[in-house]
C-alpha positions as CSV (number, residue, x, y, z in Angstrom):
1,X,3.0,5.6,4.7
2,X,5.3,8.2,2.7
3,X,3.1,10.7,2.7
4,X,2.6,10.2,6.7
5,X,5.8,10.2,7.7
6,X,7.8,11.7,4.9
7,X,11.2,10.1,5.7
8,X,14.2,11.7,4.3
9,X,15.5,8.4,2.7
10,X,13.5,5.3,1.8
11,X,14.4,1.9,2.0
12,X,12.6,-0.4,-0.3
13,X,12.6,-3.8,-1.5
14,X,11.4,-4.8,-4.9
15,X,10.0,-7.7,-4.0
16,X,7.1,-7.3,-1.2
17,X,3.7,-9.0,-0.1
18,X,0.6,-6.8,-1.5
19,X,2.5,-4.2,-4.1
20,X,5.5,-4.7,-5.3
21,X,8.8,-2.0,-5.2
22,X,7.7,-0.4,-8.5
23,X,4.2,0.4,-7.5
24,X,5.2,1.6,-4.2
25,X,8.2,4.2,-6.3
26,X,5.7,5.6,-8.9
27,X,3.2,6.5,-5.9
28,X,6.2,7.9,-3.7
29,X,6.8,9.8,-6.9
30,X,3.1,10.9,-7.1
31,X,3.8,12.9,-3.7
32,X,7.4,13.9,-3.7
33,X,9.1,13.6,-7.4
34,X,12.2,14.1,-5.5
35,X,11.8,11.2,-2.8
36,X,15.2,9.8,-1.8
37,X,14.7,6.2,-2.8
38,X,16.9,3.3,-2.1
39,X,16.7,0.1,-3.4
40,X,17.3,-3.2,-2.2
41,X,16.8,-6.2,-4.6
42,X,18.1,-10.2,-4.7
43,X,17.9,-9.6,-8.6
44,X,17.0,-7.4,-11.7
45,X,15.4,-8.6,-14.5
46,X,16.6,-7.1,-18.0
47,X,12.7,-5.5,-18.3
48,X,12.3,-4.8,-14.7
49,X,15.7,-3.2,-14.9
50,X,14.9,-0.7,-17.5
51,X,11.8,0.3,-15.5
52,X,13.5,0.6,-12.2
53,X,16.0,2.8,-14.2
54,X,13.0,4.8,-15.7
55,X,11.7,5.0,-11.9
56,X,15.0,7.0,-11.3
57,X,15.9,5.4,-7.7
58,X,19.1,7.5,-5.8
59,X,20.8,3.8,-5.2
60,X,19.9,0.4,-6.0
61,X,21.8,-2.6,-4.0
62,X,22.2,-6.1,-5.3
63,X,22.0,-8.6,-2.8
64,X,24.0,-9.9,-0.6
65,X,25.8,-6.3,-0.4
66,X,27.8,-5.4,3.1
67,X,25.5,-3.3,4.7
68,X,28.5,-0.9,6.1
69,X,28.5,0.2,2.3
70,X,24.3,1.3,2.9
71,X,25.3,3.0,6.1
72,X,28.1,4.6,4.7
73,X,25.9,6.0,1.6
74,X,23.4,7.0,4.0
75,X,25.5,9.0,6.3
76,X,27.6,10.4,4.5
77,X,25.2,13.3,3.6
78,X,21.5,11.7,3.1
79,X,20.9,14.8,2.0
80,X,23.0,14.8,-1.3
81,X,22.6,11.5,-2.3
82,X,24.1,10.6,-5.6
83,X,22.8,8.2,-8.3
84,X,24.7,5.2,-7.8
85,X,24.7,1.4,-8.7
86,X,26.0,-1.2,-6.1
């Protein structure tokens, strides 16, 4: 789907039905190594952690996190986002 509709930002949950949020980074990362990649996750393992890390995502959200902070991040200037831990 990335490489259909190459969105400016992505939205992505770790945890999903068929692949999970890593597999779906690393192939987003095959096709733009620059994707803007947000993610959304109820928890982080310590190993999962350290490979998110390595996956270099622009944002990653614990949840429950107020979404008004996600929409802020976004529009504020989607196209500068920084590196930042919620």
């Amino acid at each position: 789907m990335y490489k259909k509709h190459q969105p400016d930002v992505v939205l992505l949950d770790l945890v999903m039905p068929e692949f999970d949020g890593y597999y779906a980074i690393e192939n987003i990362r095959k096709i733009n190594p620059d994707a803007k990649i947000i993610v959304l996750t109820s928890s982080v393992q310590e190993y999962y952690g350290k490979k998110l890390v390595e996956l270099k995502p622009y944002a990653i959200f614990i949840k429950p996190f107020m979404i008004k902070e996600l929409v802020t991040m976004i529009e504020k200037d989607s196209n500068k986002l920084e590196q930042i831990t919620v």
